[in-house]
N, C-alpha and C positions, 0 to 999 in steps of 0.2 A: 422608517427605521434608518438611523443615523448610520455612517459605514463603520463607525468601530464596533456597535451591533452586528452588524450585518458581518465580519468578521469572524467572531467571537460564534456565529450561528455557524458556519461556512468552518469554521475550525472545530465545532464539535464534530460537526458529521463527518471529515475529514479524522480525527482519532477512530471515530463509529467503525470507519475501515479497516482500521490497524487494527483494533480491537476483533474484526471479522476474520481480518487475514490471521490473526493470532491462535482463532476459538480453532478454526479450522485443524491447523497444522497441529495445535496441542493435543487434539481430540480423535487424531489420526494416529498417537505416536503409539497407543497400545495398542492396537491393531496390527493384526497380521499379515495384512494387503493395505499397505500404505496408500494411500490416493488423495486427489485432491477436491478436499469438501466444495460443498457449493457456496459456502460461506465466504472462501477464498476466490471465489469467483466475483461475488458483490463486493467483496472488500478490496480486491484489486482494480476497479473498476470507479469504485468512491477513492480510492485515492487517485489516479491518475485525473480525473476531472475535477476532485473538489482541493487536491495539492496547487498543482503550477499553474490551470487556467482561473478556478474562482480565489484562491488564498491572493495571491500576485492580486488582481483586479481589485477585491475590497480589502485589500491594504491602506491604510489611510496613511504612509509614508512610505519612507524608502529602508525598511528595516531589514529587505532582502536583499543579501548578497546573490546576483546573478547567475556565476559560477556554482555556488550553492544548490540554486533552486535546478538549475542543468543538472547536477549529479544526482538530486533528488526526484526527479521528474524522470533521466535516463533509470535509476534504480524502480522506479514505480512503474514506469513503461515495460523493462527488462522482465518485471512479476507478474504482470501483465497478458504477456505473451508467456510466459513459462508454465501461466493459471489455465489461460486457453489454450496450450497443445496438449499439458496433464488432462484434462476435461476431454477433450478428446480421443486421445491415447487408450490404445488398446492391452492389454498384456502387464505386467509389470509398470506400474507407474509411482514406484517407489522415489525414483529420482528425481520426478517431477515434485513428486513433496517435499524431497529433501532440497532441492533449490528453492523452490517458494519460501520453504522456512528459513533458508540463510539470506536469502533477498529483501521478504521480512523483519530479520535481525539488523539487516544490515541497512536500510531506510531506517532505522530507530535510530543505529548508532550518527548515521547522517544527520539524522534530524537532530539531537542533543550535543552534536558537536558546535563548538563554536565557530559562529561562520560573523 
C-alpha cells in the first residue's frame, strides 16, 4: 500500500472518531442525566492516536502547518481527558458532556479552518 493510500485509510478512521464523538454527545442530549457515552470514549481515543501521531507520519508532504496540528492535537488530548474523568465521575456528569460536545465542535472548527 502506497502512503497516499495509506493516508486516505488512516484518515477514514480518523473522521470514524468524530463521527463516534458526535453519535455520543447527540444521543445524550434528550436525556435527563446527561453523561458520557462510551462511544465518546473510543472516539476520543481514535482521534488523538489516528490525528497527530498516524495522519502527520503517512502524510506524503508537508501539507501540515505545525502550529495547526499542536492546536489540534492539544483540542483532541483536552477531549480526552475530559471523556475519561466524565467516564469516571460520579453524580451529575452533565458538564462533562457538555465540554466533550464543545471540544468536539471545536476540533471540527479547527480542522476546516484554514491553516
Amino acid at each position: 500500500m502506497d502512503n497516499n493510500a495509506l493516508f486516505y485509510v488512516i484518515f477514514a478512521v480518523h473522521m470514524g472518531g468524530i463521527l463516534a464523538l458526535l453519535h455520543g454527545f447527540f444521543s445524550q442530549m434528550s436525556k435527563e442525566t446527561k453523561g458520557i457515552h462510551s462511544t465518546q470514549f473510543y472516539g476520543a481515543i481514535i482521534q488523538v492516536v489516528t490525528g497527530p501521531l498516524l495522519l502527520m507520519t503517512a502524510a506524503s508532504d508537508d501539507k501540515f502547518n505545525s502550529a495547526w496540528v499542536g492546536i489540534k492535537f492539544s483540542v483532541a488530548l483536552a477531549l480526552l481527558v475530559t471523556v475519561v474523568l466524565g467516564k469516571r465521575a460520579t453524580g451529575d456528569t452533565k458538564k462533562f458532556w457538555l465540554i466533550a460536545g464543545i471540544l468536539t465542535i471545536t476540533n471540527l472548527i479547527v480542522a476546516l479552518a484554514p491553516h
